[in-house]
N, C-alpha and C positions, 0 to 999 in steps of 0.2 A: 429381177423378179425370181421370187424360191419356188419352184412347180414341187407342191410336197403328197402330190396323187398317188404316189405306189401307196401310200403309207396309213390308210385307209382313212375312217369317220374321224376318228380322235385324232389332230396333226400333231404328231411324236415330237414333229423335227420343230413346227415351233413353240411345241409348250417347252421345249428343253432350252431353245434361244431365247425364249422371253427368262426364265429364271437366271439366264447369264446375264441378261442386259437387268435383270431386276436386281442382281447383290454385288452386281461390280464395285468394286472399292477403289477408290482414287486412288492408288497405287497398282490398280491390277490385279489377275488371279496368278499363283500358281498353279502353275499347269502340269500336273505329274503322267510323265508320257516316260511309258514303256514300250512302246513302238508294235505293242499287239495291234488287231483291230480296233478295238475297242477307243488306244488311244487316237489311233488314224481319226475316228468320227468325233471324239472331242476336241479335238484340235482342229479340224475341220468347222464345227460349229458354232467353237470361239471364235475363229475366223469370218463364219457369217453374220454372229451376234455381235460385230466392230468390237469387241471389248478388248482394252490393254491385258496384255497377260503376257507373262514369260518361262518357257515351257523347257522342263529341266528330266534329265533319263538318269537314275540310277544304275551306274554300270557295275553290276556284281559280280564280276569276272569268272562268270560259270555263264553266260548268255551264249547261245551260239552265236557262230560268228555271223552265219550268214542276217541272224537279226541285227547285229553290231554294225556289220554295213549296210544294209537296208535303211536303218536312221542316218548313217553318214552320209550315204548318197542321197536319199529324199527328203532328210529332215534337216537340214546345217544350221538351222536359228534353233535348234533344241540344247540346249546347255547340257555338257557331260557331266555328271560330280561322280568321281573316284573316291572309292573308299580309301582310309587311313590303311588298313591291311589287308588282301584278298581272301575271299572265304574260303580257299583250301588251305591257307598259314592261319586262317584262324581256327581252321579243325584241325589241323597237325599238331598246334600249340595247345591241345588240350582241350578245346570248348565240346567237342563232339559232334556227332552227324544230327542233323534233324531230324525228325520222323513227322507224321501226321500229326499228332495230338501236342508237339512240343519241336515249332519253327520259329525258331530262335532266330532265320535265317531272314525271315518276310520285315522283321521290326528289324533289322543291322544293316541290313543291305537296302532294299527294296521302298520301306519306309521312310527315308532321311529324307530330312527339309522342309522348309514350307512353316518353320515355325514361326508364329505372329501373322501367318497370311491366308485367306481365302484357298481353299486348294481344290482344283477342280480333278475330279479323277474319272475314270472311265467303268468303275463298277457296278456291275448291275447284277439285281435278284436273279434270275434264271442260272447265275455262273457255279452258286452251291446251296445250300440247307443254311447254310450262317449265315449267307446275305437275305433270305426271304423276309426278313423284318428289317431292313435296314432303309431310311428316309433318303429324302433329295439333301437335306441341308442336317448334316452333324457335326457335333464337337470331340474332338479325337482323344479317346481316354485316356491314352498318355501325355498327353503335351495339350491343358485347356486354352492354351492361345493359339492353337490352330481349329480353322472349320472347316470340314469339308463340303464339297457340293458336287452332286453325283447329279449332273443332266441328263444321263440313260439308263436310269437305274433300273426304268420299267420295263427298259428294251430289249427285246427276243432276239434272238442269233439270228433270225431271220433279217427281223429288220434293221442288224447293223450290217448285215451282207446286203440287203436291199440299197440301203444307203449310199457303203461302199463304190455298188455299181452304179448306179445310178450317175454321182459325181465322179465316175473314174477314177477314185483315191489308188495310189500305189499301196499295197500294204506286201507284208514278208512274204516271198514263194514259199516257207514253208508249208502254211496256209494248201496250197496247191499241192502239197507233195502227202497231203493227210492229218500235216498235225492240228490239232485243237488247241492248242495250247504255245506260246512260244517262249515262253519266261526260260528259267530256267534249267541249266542241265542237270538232270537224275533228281529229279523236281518228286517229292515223295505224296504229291498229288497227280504227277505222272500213270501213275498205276504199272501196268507191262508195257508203256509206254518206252520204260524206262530202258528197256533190255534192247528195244532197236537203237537208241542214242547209245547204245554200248558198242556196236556194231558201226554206228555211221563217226564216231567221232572215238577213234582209238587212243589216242595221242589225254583228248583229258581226263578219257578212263582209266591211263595208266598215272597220269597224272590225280587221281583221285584215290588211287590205290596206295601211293606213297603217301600221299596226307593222312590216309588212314592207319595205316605206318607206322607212321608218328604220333601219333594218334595214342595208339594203342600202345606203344613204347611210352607216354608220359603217363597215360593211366596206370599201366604195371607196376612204372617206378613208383608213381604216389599211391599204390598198394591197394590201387578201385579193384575189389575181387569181382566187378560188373562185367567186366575184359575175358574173366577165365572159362566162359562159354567158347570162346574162338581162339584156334593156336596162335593166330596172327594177325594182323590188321590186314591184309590180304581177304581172307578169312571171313574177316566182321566185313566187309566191304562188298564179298560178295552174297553173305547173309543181307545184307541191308536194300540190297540192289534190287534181288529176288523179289517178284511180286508174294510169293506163299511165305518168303522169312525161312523158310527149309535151311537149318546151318550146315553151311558149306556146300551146298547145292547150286554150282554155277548154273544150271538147267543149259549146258553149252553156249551160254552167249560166249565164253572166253575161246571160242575156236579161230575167231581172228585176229585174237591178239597173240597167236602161238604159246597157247596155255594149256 
């Protein structure tokens, strides 16, 4: 029996399981699990809601690790897919860094799969401004033979931490240690988030600095005069990092990497 009493007049938790046992498709959902909260309570739900579903992680090799083992160790029936190239040889090879208004990085990495299939994802309204108009059940503007279905779109941080506790779910310590967020590193929706993951994680800071690197060495040579703001990819890397964009204003995050 589901005691669904934290969760007040409206039951969250089973109007979100009746819409999984209502568009299950004889084949099952995909299950897009990125191993935040978020995905913990849909996965979780499918689970309540008996439906076939097979539940797949986009690993974009900027995820920290400690999230990389957190799905190893508690999630093992989650399906790994590995990209064709990792997203710092695809910024070194020229494509460029992401910013806010052009994340090239969300549709290459993070979005693959699920095409032809039911996709259950864990987004909901309250996470930005772009999601407050987005339904329980869509069709994905890139690829019209995939639909999504978002079971907690209308669900509060509250009540995925409610959840959470409630059933005991293991989810990331990061979570515990402050962050909001566990996706990706130097995530250009991180905000000055970004400047502690420079400090805790030196190794792919330096490792993102070379990409930049190369970066900047293939723009030069193909003559992008968009490069000659910054002497180097160093330079553009830590323009980009900087929450104010100040060129060449490490604001001392580089004091622990002997800079």
């Amino acid at each position: 029996m589901i005691d669904h009493t934290l969760f007040g007049d409206i039951d969250i938790v089973q109007d979100s399981i009746d819409i999984l046992q209502e568009l299950e498709p004889p084949e099952g959902y995909y299950l897009a699990f990125s191993g935040g909260k978020d995905s913990v309570v849909i996965k979780k739900l499918a689970d309540m809601a008996g439906v076939k579903y097979d539940a797949h992680y986009n690993l974009t090799t900027i995820d920290p690790p400690e999230l990389v083992y957190f799905i190893r160790d508690h999630h093992p029936d989650v399906i790994v897919e590995k990209p064709e190239i990792s997203f710092l040889k695809r910024v070194g090879n020229g494509r460029g860094f992401p910013q806010r208004q052009r994340r090239w990085c969300c549709e290459e990495y993070k979005e693959r799969g699920g095409t032809g299939r039911y996709v259950v994802t864990g987004i909901r309204r309250g996470e930005s401004t772009n999601r407050k108009t987005r339904g329980k059940v869509e069709t994905c503007y890139n690829d019209k033979s995939k639909q999504f279905i978002h079971p907690i779109i209308y669900w509060s941080d509250v009540q995925v931490w409610d959840f959470i506790k409630k059933y005991n779910l293991p989810y990331c310590k990061l979570y515990d240690e402050g962050w909001k967020r566990v996706g990706c590193l130097f995530c250009p929706f991180a905000g000055s988030h970004r400047k502690v993951q420079v400090e805790l994680y030196p190794k792919f800071t330096q490792a993102f600095i070379r990409a930049f690197r190369r970066c900047y060495a293939v723009k030069k040579a193909e003559g992008k005069t968009s490069v000659d703001r910054w002497k180097d990819g160093e330079e553009m890397f830590w323009w980009w990092i900087n929450e104010n964009r100040t060129k060449g204003n490490k604001e001392q995050v580089d004091l622990h990497l002997g800079g």
